[in-house]
BALOBA-1460 file (C-alpha; in Angstrom, 3 decimals):
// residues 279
<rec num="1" residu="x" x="-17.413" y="-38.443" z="101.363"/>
<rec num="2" residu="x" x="-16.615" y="-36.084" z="104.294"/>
<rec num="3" residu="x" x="-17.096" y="-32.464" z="103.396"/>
<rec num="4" residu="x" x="-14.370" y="-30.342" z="105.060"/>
<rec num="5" residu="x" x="-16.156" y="-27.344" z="103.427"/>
<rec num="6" residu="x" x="-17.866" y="-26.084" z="106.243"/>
<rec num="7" residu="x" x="-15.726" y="-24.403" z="109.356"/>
<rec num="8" residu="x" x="-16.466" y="-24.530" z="113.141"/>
<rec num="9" residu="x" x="-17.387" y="-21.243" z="113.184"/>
<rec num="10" residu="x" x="-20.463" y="-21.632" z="110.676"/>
<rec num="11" residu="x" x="-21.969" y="-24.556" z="111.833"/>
<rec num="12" residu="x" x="-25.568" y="-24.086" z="113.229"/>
<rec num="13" residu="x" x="-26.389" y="-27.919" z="114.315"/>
<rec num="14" residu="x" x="-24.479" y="-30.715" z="115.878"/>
<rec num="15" residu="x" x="-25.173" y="-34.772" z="116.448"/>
<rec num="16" residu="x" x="-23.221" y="-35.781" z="119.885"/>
<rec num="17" residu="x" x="-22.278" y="-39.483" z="120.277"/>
<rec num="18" residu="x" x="-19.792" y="-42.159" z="119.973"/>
<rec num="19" residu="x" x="-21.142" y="-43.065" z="116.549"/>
<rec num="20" residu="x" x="-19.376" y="-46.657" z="116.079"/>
<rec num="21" residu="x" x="-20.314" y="-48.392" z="112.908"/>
<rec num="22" residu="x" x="-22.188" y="-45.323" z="111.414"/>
<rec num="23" residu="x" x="-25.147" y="-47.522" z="111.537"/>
<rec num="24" residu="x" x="-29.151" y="-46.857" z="110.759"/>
<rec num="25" residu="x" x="-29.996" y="-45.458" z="114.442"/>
<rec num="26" residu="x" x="-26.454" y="-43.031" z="113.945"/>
<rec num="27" residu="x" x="-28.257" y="-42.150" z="110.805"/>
<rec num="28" residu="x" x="-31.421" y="-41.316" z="112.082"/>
<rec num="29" residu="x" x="-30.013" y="-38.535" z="113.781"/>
<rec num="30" residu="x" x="-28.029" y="-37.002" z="111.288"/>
<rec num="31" residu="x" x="-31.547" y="-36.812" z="109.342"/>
<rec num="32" residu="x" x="-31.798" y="-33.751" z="111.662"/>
<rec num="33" residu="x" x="-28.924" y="-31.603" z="111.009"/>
<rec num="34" residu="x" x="-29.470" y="-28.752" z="108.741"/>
<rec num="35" residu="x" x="-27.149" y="-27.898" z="106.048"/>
<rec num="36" residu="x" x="-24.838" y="-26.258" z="107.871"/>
<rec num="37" residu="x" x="-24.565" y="-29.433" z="110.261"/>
<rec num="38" residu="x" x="-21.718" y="-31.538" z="111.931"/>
<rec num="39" residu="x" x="-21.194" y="-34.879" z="113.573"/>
<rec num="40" residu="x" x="-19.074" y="-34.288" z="116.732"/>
<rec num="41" residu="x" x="-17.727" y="-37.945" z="117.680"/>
<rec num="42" residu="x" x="-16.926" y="-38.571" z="121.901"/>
<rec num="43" residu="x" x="-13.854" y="-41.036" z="120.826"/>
<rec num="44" residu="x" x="-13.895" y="-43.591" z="123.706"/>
<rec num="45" residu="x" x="-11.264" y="-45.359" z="122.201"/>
<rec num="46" residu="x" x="-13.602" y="-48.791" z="121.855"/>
<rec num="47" residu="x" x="-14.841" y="-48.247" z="118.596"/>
<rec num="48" residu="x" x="-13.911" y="-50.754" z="116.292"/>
<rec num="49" residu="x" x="-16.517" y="-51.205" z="113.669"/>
<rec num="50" residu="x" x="-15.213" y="-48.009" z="111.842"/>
<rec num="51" residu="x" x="-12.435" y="-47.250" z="114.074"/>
<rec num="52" residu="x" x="-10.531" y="-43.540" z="114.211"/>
<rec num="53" residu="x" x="-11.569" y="-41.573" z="111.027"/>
<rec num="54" residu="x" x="-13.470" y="-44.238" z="108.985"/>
<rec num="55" residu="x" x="-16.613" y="-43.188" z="110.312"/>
<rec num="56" residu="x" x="-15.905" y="-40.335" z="108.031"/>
<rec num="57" residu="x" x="-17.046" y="-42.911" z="104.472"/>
<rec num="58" residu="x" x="-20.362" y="-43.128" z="105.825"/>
<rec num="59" residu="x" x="-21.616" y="-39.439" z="105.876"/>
<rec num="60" residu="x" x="-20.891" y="-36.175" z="104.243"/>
<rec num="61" residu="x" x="-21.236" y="-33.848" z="107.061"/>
<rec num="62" residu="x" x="-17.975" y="-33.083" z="108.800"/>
<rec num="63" residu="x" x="-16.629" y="-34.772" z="111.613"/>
<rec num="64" residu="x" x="-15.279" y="-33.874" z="114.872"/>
<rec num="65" residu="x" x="-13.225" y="-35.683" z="117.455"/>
<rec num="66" residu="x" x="-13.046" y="-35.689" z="121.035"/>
<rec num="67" residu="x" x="-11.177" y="-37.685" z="122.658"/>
<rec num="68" residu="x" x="-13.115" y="-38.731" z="126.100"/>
<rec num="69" residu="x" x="-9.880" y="-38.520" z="128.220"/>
<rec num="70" residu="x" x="-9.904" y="-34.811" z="127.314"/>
<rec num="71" residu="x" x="-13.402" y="-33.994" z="128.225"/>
<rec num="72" residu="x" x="-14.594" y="-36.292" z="130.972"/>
<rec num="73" residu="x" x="-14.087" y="-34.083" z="133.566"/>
<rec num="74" residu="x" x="-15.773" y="-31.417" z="132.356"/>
<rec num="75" residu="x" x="-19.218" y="-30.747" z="134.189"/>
<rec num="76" residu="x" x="-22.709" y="-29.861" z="132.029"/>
<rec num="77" residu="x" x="-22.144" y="-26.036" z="131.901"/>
<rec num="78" residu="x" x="-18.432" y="-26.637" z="131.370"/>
<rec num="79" residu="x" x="-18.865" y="-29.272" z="128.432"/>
<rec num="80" residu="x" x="-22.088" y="-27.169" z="126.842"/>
<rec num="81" residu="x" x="-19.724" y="-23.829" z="127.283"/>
<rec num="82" residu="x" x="-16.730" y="-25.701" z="125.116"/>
<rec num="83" residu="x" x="-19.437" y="-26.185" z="122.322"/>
<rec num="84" residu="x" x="-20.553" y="-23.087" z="122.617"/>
<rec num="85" residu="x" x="-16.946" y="-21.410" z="121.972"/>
<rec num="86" residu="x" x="-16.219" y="-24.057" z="119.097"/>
<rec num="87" residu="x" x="-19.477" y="-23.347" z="117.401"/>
<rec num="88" residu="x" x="-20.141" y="-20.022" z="117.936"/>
<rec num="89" residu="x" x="-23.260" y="-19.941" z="115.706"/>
<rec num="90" residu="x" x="-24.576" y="-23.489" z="116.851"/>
<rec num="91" residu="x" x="-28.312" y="-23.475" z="117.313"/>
<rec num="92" residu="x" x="-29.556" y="-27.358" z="117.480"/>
<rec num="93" residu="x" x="-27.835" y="-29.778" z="119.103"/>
<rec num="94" residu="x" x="-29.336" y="-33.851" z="118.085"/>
<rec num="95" residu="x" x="-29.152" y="-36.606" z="120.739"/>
<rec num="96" residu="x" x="-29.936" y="-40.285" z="121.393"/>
<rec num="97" residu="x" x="-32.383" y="-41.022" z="123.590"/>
<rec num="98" residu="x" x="-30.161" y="-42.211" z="125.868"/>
<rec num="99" residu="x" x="-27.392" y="-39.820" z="125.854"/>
<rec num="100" residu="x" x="-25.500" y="-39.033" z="128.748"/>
<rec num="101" residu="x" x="-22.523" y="-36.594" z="129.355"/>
<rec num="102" residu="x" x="-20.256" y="-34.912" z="132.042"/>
<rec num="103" residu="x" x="-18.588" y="-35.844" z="134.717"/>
<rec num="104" residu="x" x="-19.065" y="-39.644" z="135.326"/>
<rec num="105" residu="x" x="-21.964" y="-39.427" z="132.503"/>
<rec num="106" residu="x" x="-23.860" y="-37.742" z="135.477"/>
<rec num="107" residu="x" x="-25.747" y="-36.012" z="132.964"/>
<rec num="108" residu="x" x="-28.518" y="-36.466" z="130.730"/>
<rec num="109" residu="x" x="-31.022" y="-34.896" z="128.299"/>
<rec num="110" residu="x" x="-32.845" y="-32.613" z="130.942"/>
<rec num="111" residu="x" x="-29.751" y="-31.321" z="131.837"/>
<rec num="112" residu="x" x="-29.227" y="-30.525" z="128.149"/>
<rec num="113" residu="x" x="-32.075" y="-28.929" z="127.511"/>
<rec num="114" residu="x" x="-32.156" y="-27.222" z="130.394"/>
<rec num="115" residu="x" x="-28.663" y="-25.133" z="129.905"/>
<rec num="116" residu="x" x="-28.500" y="-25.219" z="126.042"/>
<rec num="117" residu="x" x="-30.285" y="-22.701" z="124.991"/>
<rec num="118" residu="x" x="-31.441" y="-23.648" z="121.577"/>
<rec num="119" residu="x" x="-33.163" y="-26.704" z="120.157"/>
<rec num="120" residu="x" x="-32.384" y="-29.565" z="121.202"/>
<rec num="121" residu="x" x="-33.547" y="-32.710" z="118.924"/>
<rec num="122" residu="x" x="-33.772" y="-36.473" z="120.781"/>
<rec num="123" residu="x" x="-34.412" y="-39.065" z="118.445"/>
<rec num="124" residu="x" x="-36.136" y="-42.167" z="119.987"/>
<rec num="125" residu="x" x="-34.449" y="-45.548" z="119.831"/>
<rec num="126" residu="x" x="-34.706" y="-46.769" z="116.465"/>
<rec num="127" residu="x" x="-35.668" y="-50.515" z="115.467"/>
<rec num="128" residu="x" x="-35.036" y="-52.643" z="112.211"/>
<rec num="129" residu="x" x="-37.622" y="-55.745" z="112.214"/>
<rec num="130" residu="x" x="-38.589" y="-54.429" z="115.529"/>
<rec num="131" residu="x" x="-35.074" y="-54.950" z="116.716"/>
<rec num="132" residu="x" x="-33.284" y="-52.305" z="118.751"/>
<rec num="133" residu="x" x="-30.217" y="-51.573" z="116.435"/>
<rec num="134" residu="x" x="-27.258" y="-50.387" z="118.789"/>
<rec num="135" residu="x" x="-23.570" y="-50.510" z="118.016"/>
<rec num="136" residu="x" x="-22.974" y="-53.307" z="120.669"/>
<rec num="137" residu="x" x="-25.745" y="-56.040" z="119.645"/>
<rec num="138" residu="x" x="-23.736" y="-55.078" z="116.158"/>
<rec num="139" residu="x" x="-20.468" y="-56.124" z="117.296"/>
<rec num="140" residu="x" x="-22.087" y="-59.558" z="118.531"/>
<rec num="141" residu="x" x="-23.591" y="-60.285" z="115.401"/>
<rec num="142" residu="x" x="-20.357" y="-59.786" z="113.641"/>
<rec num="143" residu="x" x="-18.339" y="-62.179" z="116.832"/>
<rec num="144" residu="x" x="-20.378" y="-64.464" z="116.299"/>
<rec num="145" residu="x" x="-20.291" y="-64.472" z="112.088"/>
<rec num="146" residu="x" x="-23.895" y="-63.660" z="111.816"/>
<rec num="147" residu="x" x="-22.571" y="-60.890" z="109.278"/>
<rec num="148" residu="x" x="-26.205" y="-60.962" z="107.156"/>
<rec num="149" residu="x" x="-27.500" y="-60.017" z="110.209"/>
<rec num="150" residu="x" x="-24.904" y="-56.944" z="110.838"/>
<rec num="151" residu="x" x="-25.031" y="-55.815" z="107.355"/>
<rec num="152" residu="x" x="-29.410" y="-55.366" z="107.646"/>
<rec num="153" residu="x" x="-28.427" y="-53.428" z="110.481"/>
<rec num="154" residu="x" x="-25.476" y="-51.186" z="109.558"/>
<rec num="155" residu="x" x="-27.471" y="-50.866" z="106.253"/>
<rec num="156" residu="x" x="-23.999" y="-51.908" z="104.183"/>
<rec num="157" residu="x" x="-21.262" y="-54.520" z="103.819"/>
<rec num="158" residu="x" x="-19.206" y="-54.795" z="107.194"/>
<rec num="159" residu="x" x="-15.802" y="-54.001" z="105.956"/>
<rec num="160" residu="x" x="-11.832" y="-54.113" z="107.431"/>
<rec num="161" residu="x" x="-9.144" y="-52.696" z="106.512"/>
<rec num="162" residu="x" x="-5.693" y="-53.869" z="106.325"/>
<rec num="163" residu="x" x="-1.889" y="-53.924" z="104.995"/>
<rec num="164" residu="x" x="-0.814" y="-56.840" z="102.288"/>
<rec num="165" residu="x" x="1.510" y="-58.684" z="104.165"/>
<rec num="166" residu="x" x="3.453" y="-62.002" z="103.197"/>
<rec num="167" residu="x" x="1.983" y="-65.541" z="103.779"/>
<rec num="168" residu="x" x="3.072" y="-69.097" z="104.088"/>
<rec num="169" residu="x" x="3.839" y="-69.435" z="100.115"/>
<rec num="170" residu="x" x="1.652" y="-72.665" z="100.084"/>
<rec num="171" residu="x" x="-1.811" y="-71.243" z="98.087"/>
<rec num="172" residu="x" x="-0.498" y="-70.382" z="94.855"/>
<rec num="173" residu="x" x="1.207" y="-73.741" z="94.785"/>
<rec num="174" residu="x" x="-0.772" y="-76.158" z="96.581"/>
<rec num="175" residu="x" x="-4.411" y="-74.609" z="96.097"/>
<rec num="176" residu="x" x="-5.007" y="-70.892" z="95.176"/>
<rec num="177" residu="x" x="-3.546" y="-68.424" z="95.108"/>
<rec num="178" residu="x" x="-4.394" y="-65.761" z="98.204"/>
<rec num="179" residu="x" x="-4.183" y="-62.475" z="99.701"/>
<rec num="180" residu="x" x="-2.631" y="-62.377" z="103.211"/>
<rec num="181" residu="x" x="-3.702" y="-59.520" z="105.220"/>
<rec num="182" residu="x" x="-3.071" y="-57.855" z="108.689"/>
<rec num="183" residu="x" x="-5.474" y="-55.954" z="109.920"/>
<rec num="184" residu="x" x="-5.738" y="-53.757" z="113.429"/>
<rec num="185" residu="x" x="-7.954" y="-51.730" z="115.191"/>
<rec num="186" residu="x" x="-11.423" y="-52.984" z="113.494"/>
<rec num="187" residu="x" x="-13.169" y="-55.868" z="114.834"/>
<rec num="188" residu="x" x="-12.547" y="-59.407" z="113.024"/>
<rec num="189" residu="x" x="-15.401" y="-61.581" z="112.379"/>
<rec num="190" residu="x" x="-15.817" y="-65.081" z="113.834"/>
<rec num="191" residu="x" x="-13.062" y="-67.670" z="112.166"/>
<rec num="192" residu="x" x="-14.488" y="-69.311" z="109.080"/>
<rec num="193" residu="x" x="-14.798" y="-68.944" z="105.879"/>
<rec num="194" residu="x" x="-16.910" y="-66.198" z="103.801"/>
<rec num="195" residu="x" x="-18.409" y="-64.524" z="100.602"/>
<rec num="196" residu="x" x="-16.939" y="-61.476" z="100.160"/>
<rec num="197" residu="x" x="-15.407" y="-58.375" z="97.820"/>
<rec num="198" residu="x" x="-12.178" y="-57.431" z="98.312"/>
<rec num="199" residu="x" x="-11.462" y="-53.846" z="96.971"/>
<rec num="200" residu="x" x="-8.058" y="-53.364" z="95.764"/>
<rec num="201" residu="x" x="-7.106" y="-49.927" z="94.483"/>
<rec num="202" residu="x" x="-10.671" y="-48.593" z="94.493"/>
<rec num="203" residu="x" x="-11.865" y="-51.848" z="92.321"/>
<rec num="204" residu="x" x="-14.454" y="-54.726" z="93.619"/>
<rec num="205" residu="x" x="-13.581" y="-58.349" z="93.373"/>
<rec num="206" residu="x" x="-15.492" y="-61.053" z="93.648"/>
<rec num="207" residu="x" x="-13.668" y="-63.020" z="96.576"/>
<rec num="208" residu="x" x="-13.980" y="-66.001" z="99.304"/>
<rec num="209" residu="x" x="-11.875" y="-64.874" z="102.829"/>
<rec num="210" residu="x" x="-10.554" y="-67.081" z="105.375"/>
<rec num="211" residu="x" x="-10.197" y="-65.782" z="108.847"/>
<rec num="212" residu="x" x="-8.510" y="-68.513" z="111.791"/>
<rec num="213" residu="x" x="-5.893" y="-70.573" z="112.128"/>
<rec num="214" residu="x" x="-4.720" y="-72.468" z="109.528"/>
<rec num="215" residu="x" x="-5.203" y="-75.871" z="110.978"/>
<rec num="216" residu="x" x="-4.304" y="-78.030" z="108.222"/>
<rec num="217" residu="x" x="-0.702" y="-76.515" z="107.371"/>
<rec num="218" residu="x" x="0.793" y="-74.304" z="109.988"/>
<rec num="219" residu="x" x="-1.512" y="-73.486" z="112.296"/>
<rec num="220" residu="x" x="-0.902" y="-69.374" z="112.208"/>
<rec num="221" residu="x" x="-4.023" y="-67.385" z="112.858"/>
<rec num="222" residu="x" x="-3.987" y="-65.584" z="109.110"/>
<rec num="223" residu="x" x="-6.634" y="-63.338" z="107.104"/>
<rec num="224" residu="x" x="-6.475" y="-64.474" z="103.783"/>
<rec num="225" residu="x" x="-9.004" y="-63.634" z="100.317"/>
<rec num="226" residu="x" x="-8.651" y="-65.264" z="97.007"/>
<rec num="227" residu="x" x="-9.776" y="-62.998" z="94.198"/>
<rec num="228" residu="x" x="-12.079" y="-64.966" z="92.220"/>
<rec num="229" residu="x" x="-10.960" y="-65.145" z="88.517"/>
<rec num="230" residu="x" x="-8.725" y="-62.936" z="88.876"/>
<rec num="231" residu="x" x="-4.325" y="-62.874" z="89.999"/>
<rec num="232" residu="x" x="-3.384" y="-59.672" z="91.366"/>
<rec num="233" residu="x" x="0.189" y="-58.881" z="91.325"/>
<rec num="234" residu="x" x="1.956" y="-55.833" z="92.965"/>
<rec num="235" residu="x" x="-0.084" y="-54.534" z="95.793"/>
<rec num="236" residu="x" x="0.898" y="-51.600" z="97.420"/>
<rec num="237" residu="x" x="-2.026" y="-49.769" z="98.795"/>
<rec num="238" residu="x" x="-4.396" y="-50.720" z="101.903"/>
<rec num="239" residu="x" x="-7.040" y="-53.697" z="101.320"/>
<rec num="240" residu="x" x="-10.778" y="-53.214" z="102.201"/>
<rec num="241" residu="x" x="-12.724" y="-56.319" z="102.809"/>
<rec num="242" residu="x" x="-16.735" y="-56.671" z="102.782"/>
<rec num="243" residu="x" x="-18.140" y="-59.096" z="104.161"/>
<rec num="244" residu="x" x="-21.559" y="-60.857" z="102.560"/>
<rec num="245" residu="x" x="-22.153" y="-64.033" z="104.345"/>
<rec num="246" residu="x" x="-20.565" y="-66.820" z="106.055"/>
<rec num="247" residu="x" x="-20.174" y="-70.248" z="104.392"/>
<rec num="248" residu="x" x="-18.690" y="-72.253" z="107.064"/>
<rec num="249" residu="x" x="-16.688" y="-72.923" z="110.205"/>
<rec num="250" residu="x" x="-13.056" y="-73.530" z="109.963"/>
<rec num="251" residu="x" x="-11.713" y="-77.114" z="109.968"/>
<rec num="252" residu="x" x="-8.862" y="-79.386" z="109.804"/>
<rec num="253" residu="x" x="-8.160" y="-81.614" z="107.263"/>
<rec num="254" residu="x" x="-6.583" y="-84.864" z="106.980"/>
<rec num="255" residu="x" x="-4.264" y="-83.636" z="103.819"/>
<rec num="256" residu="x" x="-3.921" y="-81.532" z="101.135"/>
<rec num="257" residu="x" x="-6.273" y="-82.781" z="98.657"/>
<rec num="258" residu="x" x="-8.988" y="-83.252" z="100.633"/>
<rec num="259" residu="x" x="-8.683" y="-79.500" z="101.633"/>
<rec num="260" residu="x" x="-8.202" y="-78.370" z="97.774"/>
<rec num="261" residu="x" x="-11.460" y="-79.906" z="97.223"/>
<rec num="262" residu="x" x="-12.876" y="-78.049" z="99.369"/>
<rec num="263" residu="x" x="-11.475" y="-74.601" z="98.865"/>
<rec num="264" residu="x" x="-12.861" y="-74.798" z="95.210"/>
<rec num="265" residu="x" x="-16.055" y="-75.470" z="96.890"/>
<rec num="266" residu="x" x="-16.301" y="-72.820" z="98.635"/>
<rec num="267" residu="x" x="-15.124" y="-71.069" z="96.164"/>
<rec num="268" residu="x" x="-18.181" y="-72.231" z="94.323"/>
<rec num="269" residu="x" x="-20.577" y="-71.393" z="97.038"/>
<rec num="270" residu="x" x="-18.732" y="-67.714" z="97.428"/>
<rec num="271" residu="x" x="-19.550" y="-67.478" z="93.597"/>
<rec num="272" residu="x" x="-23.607" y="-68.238" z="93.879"/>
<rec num="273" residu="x" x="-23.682" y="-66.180" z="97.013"/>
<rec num="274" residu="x" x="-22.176" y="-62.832" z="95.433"/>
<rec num="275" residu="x" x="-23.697" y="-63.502" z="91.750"/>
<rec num="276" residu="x" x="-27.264" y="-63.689" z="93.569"/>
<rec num="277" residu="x" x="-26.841" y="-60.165" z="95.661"/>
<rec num="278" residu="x" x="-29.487" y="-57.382" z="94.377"/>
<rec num="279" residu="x" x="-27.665" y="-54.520" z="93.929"/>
């Protein structure tokens, strides 16, 4: 979605933040930028709701990265003179309410307004169901597995991202057959099991994912989805997972019929869950 049209030197408005997760307040303030506007991302190196470049699937304006170790030192004038020399033609700059910057985040939106001289946009804290909506009461919802909470909030499907990697061997023969993934840098929900699509060379699958240790066979922590319906052979690109809803917590079982039973259960419940989502 990212359009890489538009060059640093013709941009005329800028949104300044860490921007993890993309989520409704992040997209309140891009409301503001013109046309000619771009998303310049402080990378504190904690996101991990759409970690490095993903943030670039949820917008269309361009996106620029700055890596806080490279900046922190630089004071107000300093910082505001670096975006200034970037975007030569830059005329509004769009903040949080609580955005800080500078030296030790020292500084804050007076200081902004004070030495930028254009406009200079703060958008208010924005609420969903009177709820604050912030990247970090995000990232608890998803810890926790509360993921129909984070998706009302993020206004779409939490999502990782991660190689096909080999698993035990025992789905396909025992119970179903299942997708093992590895996944870094993004933020893994609470162990359990869930409703989900897994997207597999651009198409959507209906899919249940287990995330935890596999307590009733080896015990390795694994990520694992079962297309529903469907065997896929022969993967060779990256797997994207969404997350709908948690069905429930992860368990031991006494032996391998008992938990066959229950996959196809929740397979079952996955299948209700995702047929029942207005789209």
């Amino acid at each position: 979605m990212q359009n890489h049209s538009i060059l640093k030197n013709n941009i005329t408005s800028i949104s300044i933040g860490g921007f993890d997760g993309m989520h409704l307040a992040h997209q309140e303030l891009f409301k503001e930028l013109d046309q000619n506007g771009a998303i310049v991302v402080i990378e504190t190196g904690y996101a991990n709701i759409t970690p490095k470049t993903h943030r670039s699937d949820y917008t269309s304006y361009p996106l620029y990265y700055y890596p806080l170790e490279d900046i922190k030192h630089l004071n107000a004038k300093e910082f505001l003179s670096l975006l200034k020399e970037q975007y030569p033609k830059l005329k509004k700059i769009v903040v949080g309410f609580d955005f800080r910057f500078g030296t030790k985040a020292s500084y804050g939106i007076d200081d902004l307004k004070e030495l930028f001289h254009g406009e200079v946009i703060v958008v208010d804290e924005f609420r969903k169901n009177n709820t604050p909506v912030h990247s970090r009461s995000i990232r608890e919802y998803i810890a926790n597995g509360d993921i129909k909470t984070a998706n009302i909030f993020l206004d779409k499907q939490y999502s990782i991202i991660g190689n096909h990697i080999k698993g035990q061997g025992l789905g396909a023969k025992q119970f179903v057959a299942t997708i093992n993934i590895a996944c870094e840098d993004f933020l893994i929900p609470q162990c359990g099991i869930y409703a989900t699509y897994t997207i597999i060379d651009n198409i959507k699958y209906q899919s249940v994912t287990f995330i935890g240790h596999r307590l009733s066979t080896d015990g390795k922590y694994a990520i694992e989805t079962h297309i529903l319906d469907k065997n896929i052979q022969n993967i060779n690109s990256k797997i994207k997972i969404e997350f709908i809803e948690k069905i429930r917590e992860n368990k031991k079982f006494d032996n391998f019929n008992t938990l066959k039973l229950q996959i196809l259960d929740d397979i079952e419940k996955s299948k209700v869950i995702l047929d029942n989502i207005v789209t």
